[in-house]
GUVEXNU-266004 format. One record per residue: x, y, z of N, C-alpha, C in turn. Coordinates in steps of 0.2 Angstrom, whole numbers, plus 5000, padded with zeros to 4 digits. Layout:
N
XYZXYZXYZ;...
***
This chain:
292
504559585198505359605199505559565205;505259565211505459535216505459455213;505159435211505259345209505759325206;505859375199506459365196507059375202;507259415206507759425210507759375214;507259355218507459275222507659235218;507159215211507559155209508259175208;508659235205509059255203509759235208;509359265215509859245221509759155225;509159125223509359065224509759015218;509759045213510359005206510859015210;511159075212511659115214512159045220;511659065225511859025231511958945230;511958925223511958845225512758845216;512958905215513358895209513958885212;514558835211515058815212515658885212;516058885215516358965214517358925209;517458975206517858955202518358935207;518758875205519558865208519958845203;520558855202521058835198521058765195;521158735190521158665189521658605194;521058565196521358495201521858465199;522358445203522858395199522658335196;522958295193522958215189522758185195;522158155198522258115202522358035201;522558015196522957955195523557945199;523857995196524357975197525058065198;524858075203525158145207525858145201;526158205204526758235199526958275206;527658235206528358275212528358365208;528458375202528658445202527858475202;527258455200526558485200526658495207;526658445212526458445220527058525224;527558535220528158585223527658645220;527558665212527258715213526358735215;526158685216525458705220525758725226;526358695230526358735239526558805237;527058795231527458875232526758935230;526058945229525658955228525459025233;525559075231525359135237524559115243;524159075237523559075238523458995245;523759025250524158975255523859025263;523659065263523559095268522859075273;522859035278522259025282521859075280;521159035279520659055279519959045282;519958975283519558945288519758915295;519358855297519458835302519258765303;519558715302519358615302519358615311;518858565313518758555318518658495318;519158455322519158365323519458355330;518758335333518758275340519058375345;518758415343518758465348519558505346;519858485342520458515340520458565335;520458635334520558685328521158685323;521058685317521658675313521558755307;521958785305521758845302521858815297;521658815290522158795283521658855280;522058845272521958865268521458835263;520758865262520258835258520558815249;520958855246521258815242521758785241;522258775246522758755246522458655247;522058665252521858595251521458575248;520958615243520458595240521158555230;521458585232522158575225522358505226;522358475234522758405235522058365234;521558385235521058335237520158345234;520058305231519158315229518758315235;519058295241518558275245518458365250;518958395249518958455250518758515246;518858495240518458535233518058545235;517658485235516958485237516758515242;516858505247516658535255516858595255;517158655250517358705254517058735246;517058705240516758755231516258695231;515858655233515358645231514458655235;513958635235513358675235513158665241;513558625246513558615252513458665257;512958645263513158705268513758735271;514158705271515058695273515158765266;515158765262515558815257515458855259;514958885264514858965264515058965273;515458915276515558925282516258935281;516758965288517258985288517658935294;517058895296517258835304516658785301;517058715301516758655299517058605304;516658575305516658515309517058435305;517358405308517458365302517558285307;516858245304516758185309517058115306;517158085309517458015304518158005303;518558045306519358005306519558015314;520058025315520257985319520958075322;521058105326521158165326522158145326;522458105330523158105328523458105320;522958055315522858025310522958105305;522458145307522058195304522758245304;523058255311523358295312524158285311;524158205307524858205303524758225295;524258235293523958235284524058315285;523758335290523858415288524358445289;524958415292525458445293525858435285;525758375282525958355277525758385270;525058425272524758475264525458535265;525758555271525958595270526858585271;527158525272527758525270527758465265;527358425264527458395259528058345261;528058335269528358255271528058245277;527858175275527758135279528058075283;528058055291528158035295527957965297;527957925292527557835292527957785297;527757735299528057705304527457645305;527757585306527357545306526757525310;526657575316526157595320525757645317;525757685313525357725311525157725304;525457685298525357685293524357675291;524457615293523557595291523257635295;523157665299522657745302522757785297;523257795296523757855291523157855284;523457785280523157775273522357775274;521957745279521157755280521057815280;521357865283521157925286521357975278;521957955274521957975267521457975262;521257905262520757875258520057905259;520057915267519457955268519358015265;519758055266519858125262520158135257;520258075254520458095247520958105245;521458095250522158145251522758095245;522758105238522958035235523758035235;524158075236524758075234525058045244;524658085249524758015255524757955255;524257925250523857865250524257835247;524657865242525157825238525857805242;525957845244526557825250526357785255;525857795257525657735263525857675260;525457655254525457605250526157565248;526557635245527257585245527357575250;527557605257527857585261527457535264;526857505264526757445264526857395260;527057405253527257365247528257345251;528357365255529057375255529157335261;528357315266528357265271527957225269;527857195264527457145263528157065265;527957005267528156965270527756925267;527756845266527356775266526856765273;527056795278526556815283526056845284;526056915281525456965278525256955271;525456915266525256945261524556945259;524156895262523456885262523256915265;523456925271522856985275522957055269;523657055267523657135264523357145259;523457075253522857075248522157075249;521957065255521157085256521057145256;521557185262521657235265521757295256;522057275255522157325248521557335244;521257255242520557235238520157315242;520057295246519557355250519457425249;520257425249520257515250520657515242;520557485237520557485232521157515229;521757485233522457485232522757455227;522657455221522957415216523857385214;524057445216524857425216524957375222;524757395229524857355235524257295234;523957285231523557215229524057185224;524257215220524757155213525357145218;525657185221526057145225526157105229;525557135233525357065239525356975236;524756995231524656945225525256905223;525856945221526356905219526756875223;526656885230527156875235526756815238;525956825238525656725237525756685232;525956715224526156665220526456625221;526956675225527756655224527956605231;527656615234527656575241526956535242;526756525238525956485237526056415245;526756375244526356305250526756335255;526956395255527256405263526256445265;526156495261525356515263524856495264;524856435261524356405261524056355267;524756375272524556315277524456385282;524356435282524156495286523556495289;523356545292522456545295522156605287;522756635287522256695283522056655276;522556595274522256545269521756545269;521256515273520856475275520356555274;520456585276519856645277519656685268;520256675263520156685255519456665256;519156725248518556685245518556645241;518056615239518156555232518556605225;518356655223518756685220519356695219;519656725226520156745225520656685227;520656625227520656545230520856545220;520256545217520456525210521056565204;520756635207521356685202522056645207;522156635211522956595213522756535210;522356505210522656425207522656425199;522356485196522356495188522956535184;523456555191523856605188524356555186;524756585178525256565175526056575181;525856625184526556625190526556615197;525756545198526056515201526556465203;526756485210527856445209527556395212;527456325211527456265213527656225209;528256155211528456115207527956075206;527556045208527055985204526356025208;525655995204525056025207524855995212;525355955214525155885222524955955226;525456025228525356065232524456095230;524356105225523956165223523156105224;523256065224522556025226522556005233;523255995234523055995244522756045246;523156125244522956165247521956175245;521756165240521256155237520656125242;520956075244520756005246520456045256;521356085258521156115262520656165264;520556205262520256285261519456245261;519156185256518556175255518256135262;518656085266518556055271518556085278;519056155277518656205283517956205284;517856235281516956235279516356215274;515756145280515656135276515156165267;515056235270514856265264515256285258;515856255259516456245253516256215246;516056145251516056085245515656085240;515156145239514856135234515456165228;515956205229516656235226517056185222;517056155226517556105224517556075218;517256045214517356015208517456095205;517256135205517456205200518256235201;518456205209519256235211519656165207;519356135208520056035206520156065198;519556095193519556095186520256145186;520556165191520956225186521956195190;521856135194522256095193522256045187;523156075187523256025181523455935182;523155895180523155835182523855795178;524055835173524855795169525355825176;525255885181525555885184525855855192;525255815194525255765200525755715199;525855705206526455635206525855595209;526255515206526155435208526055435217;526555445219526355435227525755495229;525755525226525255585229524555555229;524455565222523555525218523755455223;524155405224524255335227523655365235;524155385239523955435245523155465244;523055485237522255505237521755455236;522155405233521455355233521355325239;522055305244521855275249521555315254;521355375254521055435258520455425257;520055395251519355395250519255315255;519455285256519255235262519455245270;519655325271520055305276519355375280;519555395287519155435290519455515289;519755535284520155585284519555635280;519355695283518955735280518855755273;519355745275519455755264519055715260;519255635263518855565259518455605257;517655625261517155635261517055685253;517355735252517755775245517555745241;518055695240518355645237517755605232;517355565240516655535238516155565234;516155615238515355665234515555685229;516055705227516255715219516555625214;516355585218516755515214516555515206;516155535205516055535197516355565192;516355655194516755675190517755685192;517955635201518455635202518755595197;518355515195518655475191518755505184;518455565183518755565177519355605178;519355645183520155685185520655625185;520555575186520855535188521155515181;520755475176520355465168521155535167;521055575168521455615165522155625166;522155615172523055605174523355545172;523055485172523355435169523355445162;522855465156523055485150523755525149;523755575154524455605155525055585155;525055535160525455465163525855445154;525155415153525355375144525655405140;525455485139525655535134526155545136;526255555141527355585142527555495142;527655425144527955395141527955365136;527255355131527255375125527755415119;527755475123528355515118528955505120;529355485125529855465129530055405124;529655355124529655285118529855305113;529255375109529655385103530255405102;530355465108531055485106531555445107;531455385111532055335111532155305105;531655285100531655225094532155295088;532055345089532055395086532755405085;533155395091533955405092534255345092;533755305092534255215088534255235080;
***
């Protein structure tokens, strides 16, 4: 009888204790977020400890905003059955704007605090913060930041604020591409820009410079290069430009070097753009003989 009753109380001790259903963590609801605050079940019950500061909250009112609280306060942890928890890894001004916001439900962003803000969110799981950091950085993206932002979002696995960083390099491709944080892209994210249909550049002279640039910083590049030139379009390069590239392969300009070490498969770039050349005068001819 006694064996049955320890296992009995060690099942007991490790069983999750009921809480209400979590919200949609997609994507949060404005009138779902008013009726979880309006919630009786709001009355301090514990005690959060960060960087020596005590905070009271309510063990469901924040387990409702957030999984990373679920967990810590109704799952098999030694934290469920404590009423004072320590909480290591954010940062306590950061900490101490989020918790003011579980319980009015506004927040105070500003360009000094935003990225502590959304880290410190992201940490805890807090998603409807996260999602407002994010727009209001979608609302400062510039040609400036955009590539620091789209690394910066890649990371913290900010999708909205990644497509729009993204579009704001599309759209501004030869002003960015002469930046530092150019130069710092991977080869990847270098190709999904030069493969996208809403790349904004007039002819591909820009999108092979920039190509040409990015591999030349480092000589660990150059084995890339034939695999980034294939996704410029060669019908769309100008005469003086390719002019300018050929006489680069005789000159001391680092590129030449590019240029040389791929000479076999370049001449067929080459092979291609002049095929280009024919076909649009070609039709040009026909449509002339066509309207005699």
């Amino acid at each position: 009888m006694a064996g049955k009753a320890d296992s009995e109380q060690e099942s007991e001790s490790c069983r999750l204790n009921p809480l209400p259903q979590p919200e949609n963590k997609t994507e949060p609801d404005e009138s779902a977020l008013c009726v979880e605050a309006s919630e009786p079940d709001t009355i301090p019950d514990s005690t959060l400890q960060v960087v020596g500061e005590s905070f009271y909250v309510s063990r469901h009112h924040l387990a409702l905003q957030s999984p990373y609280f679920r967990a810590l306060f109704f799952g098999c942890g030694v934290e469920s059955n404590k009423r004072h928890v320590e909480i290591k890894g954010v940062e306590l001004q950061y900490f101490k704007v989020l918790m003011e916001y579980s319980k009015t439900h506004k927040l105070d962003l500003k360009r000094e605090n935003v990225l502590g803000i959304l880290e410190t969110a992201d940490f805890l799981q807090l998603e409807r913060p996260r999602l407002l950091c994010c727009k209001f950085l979608e609302r400062e993206l510039h040609l400036t930041n955009c590539l620091g932002m789209m690394a910066y979002a890649w990371q913290l696995g900010c999708t909205h604020l990644y497509t729009a960083a993204r579009q704001v390099a599309l759209t501004h491709f030869s002003a960015v591409s002469s930046q530092e944080d150019f130069l710092r892209l991977s080869k990847e994210t270098l190709a999904d820009l030069l493969a996208s249909d809403d790349l904004a550049i007039f002819r591909d002279d820009q999108a092979l410079e920039a190509t040409m640039h990015w591999v030349s910083s480092d000589p660990k590049r150059e084995e890339h290069f034939l695999e980034l030139i294939e996704l410029v379009r060669p019908e769309s390069l100008s005469l003086p430009f390719l002019s300018k590239l050929l006489t680069q392969m005789k000159s001391s300009d680092p590129r030449a070097r590019l240029i040389s070490n791929a000479k076999c498969s370049f001449q067929d770039f080459i092979c291609d753009f002049y095929f280009w050349i024919w076909y649009f005068y070609a039709q040009k001819i026909n449509l002339l003989r066509l309207q005699v």
